[in-house]
Legacy VTK file of the C-alpha trace (Angstrom):
# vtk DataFile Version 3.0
C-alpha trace
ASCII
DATASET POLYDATA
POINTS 226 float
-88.011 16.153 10.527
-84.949 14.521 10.328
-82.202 14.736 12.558
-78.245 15.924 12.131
-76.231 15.511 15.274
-73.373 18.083 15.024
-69.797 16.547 16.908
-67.764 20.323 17.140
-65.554 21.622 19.762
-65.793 24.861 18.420
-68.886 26.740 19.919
-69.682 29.375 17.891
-69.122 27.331 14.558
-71.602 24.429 16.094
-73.662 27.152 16.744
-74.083 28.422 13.596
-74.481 25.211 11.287
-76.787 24.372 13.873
-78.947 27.509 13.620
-78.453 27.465 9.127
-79.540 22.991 9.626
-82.535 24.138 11.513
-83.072 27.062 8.959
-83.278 24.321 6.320
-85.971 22.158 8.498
-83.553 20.106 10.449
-83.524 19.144 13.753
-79.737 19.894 15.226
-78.339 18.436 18.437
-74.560 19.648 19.265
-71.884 17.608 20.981
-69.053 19.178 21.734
-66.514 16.379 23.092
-65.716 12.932 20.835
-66.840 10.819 23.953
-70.066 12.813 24.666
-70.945 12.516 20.574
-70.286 8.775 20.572
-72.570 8.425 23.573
-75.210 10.975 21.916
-75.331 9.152 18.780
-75.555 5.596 20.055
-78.841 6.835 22.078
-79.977 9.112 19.450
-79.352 7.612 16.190
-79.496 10.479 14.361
-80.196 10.884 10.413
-76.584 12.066 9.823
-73.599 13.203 11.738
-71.141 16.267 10.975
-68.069 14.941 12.700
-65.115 17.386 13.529
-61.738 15.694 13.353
-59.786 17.459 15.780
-62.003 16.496 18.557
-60.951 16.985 22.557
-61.170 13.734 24.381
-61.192 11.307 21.545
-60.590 12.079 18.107
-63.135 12.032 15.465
-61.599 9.744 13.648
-61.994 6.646 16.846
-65.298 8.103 16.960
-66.013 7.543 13.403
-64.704 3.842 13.382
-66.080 2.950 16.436
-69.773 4.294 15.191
-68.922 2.261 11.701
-68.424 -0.575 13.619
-71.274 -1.135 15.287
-74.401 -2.321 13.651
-76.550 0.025 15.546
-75.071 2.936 14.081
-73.061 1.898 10.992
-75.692 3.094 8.469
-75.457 6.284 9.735
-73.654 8.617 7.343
-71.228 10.932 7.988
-69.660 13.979 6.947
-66.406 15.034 8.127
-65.490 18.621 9.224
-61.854 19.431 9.991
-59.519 22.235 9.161
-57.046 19.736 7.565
-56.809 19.959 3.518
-54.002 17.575 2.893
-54.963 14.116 0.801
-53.927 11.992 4.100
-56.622 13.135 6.349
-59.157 12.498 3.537
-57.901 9.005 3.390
-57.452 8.729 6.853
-61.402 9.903 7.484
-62.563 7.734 4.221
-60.959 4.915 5.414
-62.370 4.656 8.926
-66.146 4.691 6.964
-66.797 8.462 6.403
-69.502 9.398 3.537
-67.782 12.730 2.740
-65.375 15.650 3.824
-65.599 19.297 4.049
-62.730 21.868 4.874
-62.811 24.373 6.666
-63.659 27.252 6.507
-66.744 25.874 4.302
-69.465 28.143 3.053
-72.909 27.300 5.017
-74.719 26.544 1.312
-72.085 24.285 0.727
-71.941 22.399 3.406
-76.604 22.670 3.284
-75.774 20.951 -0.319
-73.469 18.215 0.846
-75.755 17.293 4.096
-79.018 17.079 1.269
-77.042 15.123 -0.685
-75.735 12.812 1.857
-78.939 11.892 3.054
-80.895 11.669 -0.280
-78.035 8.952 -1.698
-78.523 7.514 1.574
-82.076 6.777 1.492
-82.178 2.886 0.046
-82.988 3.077 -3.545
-85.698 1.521 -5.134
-85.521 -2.001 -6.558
-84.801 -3.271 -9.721
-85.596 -6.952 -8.716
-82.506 -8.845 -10.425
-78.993 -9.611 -8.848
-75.903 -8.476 -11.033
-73.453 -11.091 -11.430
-70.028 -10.269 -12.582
-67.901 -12.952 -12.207
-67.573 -13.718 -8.314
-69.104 -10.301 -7.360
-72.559 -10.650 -6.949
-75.047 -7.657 -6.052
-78.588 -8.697 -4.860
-80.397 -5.203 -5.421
-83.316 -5.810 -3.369
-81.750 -6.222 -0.363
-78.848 -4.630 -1.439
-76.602 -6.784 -0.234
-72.491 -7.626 -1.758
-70.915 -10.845 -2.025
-67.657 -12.037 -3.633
-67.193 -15.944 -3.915
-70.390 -16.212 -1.273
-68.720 -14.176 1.225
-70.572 -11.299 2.168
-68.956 -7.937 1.746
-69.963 -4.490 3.988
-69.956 -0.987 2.185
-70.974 1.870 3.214
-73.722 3.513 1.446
-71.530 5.906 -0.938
-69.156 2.448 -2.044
-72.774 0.693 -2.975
-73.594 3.782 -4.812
-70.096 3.819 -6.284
-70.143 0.175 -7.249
-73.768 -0.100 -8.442
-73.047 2.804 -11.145
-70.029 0.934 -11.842
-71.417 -2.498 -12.736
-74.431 -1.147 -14.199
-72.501 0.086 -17.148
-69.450 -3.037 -17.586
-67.437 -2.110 -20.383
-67.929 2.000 -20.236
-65.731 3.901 -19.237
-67.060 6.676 -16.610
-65.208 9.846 -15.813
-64.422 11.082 -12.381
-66.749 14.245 -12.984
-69.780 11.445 -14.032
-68.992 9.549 -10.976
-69.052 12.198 -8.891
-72.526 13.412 -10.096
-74.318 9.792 -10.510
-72.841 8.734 -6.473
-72.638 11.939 -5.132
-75.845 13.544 -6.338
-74.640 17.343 -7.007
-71.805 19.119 -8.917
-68.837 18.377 -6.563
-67.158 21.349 -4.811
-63.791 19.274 -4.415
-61.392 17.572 -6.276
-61.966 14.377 -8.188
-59.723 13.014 -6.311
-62.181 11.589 -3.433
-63.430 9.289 -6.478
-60.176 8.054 -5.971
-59.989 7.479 -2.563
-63.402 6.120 -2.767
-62.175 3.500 -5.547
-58.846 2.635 -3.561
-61.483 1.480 -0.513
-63.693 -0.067 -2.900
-61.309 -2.453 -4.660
-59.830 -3.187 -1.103
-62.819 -4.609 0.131
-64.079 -6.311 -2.549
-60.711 -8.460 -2.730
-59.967 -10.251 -5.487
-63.239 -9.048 -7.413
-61.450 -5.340 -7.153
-59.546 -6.358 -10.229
-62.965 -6.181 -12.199
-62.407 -2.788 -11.768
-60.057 -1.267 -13.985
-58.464 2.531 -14.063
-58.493 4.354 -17.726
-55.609 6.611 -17.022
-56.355 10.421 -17.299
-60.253 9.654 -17.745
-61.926 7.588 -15.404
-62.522 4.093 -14.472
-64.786 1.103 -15.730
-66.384 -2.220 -14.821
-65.293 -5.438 -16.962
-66.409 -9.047 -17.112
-63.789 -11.096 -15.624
LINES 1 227
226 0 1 2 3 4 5 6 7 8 9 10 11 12 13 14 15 16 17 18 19 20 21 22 23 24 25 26 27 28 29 30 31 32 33 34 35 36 37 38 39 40 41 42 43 44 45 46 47 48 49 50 51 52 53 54 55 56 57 58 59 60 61 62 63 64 65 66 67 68 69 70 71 72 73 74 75 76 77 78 79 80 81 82 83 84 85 86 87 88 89 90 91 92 93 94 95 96 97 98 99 100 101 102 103 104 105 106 107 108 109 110 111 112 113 114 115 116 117 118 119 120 121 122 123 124 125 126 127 128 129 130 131 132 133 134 135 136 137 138 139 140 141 142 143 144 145 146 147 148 149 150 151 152 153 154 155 156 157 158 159 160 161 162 163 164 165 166 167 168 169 170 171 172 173 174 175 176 177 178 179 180 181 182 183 184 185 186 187 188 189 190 191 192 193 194 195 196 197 198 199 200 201 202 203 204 205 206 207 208 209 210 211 212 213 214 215 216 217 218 219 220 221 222 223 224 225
């Protein structure tokens, strides 16, 4: 059974993702301060984490860098929950390491898809026994591991995703729409603009390999050979 710990001020909304996650055959542990769900998930290490924003104590946004930033509990995803819409808090959550990002209010099957298919992308993928090279970026698929110019580079689960569909097709061009199936794993209830975000983050980290990346204005983006 695996395990979702739910970080939510909010009683009666904890209360009821927790009773629809243990509907689906979760286990559901509730937090409902930022400093009690950092502590929670450091000793728990759960399977995935549904992380309020607006959080009393520390905001979930500290919580979700600090839990990024420790090895213990980096590779656990995590899905944002916050009542904030606008573009800047999805950056702002992205950017400290979150997988995805639900508004509320959310319906409770959409929110059941996006925790299934947070954990299913998150589970390591089989592998295909051969490192890509594309020009400094290299991606060793069996452990996968990220390197650019022999300096190893840390993504989250979602940018590996993101950059292994990427580089497994150099030279085609991919919509927003195909990225969000292939990485994301389900027809996308937001915008395509979280491809975008997730791109931005991408090409940051990989430095001076993001320019292998390349934007096809009003499509999509592709992968090219340096």
């Amino acid at each position: 059974m695996q395990t979702v710990l739910i970080i939510e001020d909010e009683k009666d909304l904890a209360e009821l993702v927790a009773f629809h996650l243990e509907r689906e055959g979760f286990k559901s542990v509730v937090a409902a301060d930022g400093v009690s769900g950092l502590n929670e998930a450091k000793s728990l290490k759960p399977d995935l984490i549904l992380l309020d924003l607006m959080l009393p104590g520390m905001m979930g946004t500290e919580v979700c860098r600090l839990l990024k930033a420790s090895e213990q509990t980096a590779g656990i995803p995590i899905i944002m929950l916050t009542a904030k819409g606008e573009e800047i808090d999805r950056v702002v959550g992205f950017e400290m390491g979150a997988d995805d990002y639900v508004v509320k209010p959310f319906s409770n099957r959409e929110l059941m898809l996006r925790v299934r298919a947070v954990l299913r992308r998150n589970v390591e993928q089989p592998s295909k026994g051969a490192n890509i090279s594309i020009g400094e970026l290299v991606i060793d698929t069996q452990r996968h591991l990220v390197s650019v110019s022999g300096d190893e580079v840390v993504l989250t689960s979602t940018e590996y995703k993101l950059l292994m569909s990427l580089a497994e097709r150099v030279g085609r061009v991919q919509s927003r729409e195909i990225l969000l199936q292939n990485v994301w794993g389900y027809n996308y209830f937001g915008d395509t603009r979280t491809v975008d975000t997730h791109l931005t983050r991408l090409r940051t980290k990989l430095g001076a390999a993001g320019d292998l990346i390349k934007t096809v204005r009003g499509f999509g983006y592709k992968m090219e050979q340096s």
